[in-house]
C-alpha positions as CSV (number, residue, x, y, z in Angstrom):
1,X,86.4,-85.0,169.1
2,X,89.6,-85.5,170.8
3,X,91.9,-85.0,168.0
4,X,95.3,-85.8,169.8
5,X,93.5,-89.4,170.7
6,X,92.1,-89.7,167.1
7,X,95.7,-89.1,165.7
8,X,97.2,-91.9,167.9
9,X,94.6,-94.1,167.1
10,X,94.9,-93.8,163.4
11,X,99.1,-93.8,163.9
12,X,98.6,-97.3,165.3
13,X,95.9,-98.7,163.1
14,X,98.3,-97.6,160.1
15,X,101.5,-98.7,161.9
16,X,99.9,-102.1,162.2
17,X,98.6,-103.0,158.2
18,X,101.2,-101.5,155.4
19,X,98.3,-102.0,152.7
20,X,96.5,-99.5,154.9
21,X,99.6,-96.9,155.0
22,X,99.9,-97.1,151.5
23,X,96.3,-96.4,151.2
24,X,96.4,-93.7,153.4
25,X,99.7,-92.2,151.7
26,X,98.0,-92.0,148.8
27,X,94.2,-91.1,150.1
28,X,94.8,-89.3,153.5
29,X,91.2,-87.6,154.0
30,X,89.1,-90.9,152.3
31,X,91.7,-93.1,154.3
32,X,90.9,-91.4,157.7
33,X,87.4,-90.8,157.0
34,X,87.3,-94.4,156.3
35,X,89.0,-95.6,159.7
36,X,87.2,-92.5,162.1
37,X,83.7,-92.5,160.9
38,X,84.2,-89.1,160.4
39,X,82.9,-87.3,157.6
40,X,84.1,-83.5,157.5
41,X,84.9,-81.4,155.1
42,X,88.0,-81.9,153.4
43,X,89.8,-78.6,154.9
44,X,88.9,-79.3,158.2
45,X,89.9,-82.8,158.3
46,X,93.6,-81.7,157.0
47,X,95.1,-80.8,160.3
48,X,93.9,-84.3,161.3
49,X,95.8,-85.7,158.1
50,X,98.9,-83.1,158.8
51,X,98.7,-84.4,162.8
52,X,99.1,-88.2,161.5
53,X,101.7,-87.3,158.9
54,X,104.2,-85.8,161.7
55,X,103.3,-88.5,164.6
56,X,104.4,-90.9,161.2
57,X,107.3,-89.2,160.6
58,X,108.3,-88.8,164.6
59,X,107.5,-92.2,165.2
60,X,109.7,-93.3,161.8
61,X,112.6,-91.3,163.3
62,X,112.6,-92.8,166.6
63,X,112.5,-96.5,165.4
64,X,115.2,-95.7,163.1
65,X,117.5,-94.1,166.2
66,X,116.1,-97.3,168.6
67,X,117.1,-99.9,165.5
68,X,120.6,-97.9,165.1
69,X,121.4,-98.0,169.0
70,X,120.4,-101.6,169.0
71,X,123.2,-102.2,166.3
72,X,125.7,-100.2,168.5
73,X,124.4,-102.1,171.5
74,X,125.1,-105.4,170.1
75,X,129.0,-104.4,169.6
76,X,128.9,-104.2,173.3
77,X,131.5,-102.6,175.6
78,X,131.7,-99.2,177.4
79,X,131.2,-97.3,173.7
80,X,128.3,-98.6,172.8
81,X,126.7,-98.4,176.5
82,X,127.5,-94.6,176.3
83,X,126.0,-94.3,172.4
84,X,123.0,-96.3,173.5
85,X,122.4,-93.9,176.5
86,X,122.3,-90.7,174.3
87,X,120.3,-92.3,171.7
88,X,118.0,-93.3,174.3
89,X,117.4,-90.1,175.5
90,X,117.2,-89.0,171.6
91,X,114.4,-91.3,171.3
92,X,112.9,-90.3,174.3
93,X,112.4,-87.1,172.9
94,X,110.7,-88.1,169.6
95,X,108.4,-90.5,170.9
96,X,106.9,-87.9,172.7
């Protein structure tokens, strides 16, 4: 099992339905059980769970930063061309 491939897919399966986030919020090892076809025990499905947790919270972060330097970007001039090109970089570094 590539886990790093099963966490990405899960991020974007969850990204895409909010009924589904919610469900996996609040049932993380049924939720991804559910959406792998994976049945493991629960302790060894955790770091899966943790793995999907932080690519959430990473992936959160840097649409928060992208929908902040858009705001900046839209009062235009040489300010917000300079905040936009550190929070580019920023972003750059959380999405990986």
């Amino acid at each position: 099992m590539d886990i790093k491939k099963t966490i990405e897919d899960v991020v974007a399966k969850l990204k895409g339905d909010a009924g589904l986030k919610d469900e996996f919020m609040k049932d993380p090892v049924a939720t991804l059980e559910k959406l792998t076809g994976i049945d493991l025990p629960d302790d060894q499905i955790k770091g899966v769970v943790d793995g999907v947790k932080a690519k959430l919270a990473v992936d959160n972060a840097g649409d928060a930063i992208k929908g902040a330097v858009d705001k900046v970007k839209d009062l235009g001039g040489e300010a917000g061309g300079a905040i936009k090109g550190v929070a580019d970089k920023l972003g750059g570094l959380f999405k990986k």
